[in-house]
PLY file of the C-alpha trace (Angstrom):
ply
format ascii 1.0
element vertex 115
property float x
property float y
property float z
element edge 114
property int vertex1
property int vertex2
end_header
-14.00 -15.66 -68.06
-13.05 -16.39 -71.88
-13.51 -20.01 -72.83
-13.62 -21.17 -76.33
-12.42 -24.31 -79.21
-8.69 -22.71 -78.57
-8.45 -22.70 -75.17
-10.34 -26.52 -75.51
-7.80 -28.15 -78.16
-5.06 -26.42 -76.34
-6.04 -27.36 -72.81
-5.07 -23.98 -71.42
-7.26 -22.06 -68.12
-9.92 -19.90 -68.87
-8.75 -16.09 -69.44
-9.95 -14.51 -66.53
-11.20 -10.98 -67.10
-12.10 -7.66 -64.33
-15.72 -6.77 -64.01
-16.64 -3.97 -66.63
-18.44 -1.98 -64.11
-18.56 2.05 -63.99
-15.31 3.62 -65.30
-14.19 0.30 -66.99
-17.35 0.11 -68.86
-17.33 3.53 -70.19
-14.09 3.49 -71.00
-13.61 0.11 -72.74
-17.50 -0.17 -73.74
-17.89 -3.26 -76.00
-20.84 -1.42 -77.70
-18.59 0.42 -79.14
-15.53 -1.86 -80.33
-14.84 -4.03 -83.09
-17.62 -7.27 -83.08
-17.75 -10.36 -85.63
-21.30 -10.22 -85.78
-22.72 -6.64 -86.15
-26.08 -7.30 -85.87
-25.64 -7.99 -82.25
-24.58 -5.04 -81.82
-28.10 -3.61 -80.65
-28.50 -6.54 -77.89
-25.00 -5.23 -76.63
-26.28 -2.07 -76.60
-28.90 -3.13 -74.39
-27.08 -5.24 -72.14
-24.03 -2.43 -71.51
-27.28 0.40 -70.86
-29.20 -1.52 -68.58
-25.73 -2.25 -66.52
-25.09 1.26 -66.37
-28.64 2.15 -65.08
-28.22 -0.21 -62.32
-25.21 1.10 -61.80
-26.99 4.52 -61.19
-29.90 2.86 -58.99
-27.54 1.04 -56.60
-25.87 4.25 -56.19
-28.91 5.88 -55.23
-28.74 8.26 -58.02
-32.25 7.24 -59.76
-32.25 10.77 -61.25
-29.02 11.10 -62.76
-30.55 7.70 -64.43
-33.59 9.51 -65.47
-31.57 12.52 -66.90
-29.03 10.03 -69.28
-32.04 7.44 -70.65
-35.25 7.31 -72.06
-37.74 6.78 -68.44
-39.33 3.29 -70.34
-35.25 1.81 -70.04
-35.06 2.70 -66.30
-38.22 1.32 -65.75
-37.52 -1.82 -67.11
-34.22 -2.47 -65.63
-36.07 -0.95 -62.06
-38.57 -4.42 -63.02
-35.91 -6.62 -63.70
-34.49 -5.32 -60.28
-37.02 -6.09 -58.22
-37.61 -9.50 -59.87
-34.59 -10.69 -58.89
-34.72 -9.23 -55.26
-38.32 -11.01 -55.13
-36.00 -14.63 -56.49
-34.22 -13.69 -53.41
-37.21 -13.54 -51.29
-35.76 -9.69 -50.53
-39.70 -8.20 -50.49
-38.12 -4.97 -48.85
-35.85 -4.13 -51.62
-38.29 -5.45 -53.94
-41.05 -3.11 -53.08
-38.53 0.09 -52.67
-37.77 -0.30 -56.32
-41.28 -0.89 -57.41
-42.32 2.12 -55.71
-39.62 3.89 -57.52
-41.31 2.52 -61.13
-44.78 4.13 -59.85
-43.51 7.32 -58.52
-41.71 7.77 -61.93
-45.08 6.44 -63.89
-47.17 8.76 -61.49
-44.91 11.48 -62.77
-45.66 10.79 -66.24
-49.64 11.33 -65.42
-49.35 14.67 -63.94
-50.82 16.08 -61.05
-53.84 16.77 -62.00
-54.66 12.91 -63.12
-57.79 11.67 -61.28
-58.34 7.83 -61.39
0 1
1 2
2 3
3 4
4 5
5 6
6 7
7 8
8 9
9 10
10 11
11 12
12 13
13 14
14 15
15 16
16 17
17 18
18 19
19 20
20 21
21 22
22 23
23 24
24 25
25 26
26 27
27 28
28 29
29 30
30 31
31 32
32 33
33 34
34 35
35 36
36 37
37 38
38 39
39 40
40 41
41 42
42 43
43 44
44 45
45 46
46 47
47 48
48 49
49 50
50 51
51 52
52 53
53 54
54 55
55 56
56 57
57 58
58 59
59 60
60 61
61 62
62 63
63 64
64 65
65 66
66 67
67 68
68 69
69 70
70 71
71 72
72 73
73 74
74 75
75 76
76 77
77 78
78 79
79 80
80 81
81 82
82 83
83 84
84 85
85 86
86 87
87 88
88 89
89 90
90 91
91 92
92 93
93 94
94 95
95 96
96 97
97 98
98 99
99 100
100 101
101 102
102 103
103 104
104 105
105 106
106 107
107 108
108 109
109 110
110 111
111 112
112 113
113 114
């Protein structure tokens, strides 16, 4: 929802705006439009790639994720995924995506690491 001053002083509803989620965000991707302040541009960045690479992980498709961004952004948003599964005491979902985080760190290692 849109809420600002105008909307205040002119006592009008809150605009009410559809989820940008998979199509609608890569077709109308506020990263890449017009903003007033450019230097948040990079934090938009941010917030539109890590919605996208959730997108990817609730659709099971962990690779596709891997193949589009750099491993260290999957990882974190796989982290920030199971943190808020733990909030929701969800310890099941929780520890199938921190598996997924080691699996792709294990990766990283190579085989032939030896701890």
């Amino acid at each position: 929802a849109l809420f600002g001053t105008r909307e205040l002083k002119l006592r009008e509803a809150p605009l009410l705006l559809t989820p940008l989620q998979g199509d609608m965000l890569e077709n109308f991707n506020p990263a890449n439009g017009q903003l007033s302040k450019e230097e948040d541009r990079p934090t938009i960045e941010r917030h539109v790639r890590e919605v996208l690479i959730a997108e990817f992980v609730r659709k099971d498709q962990l690779g596709r994720a891997l193949e589009l961004y750099e491993e260290e952004n999957v990882i974190e948003v796989l982290q920030q995924l199971a943190d808020v599964h733990e909030g929701q005491c969800q310890y099941s979902m929780q520890m199938d995506l921190l598996v997924k985080v080691l699996e792709i760190q294990r990766k990283n290692l190579g085989h032939d690491h030896v701890d």
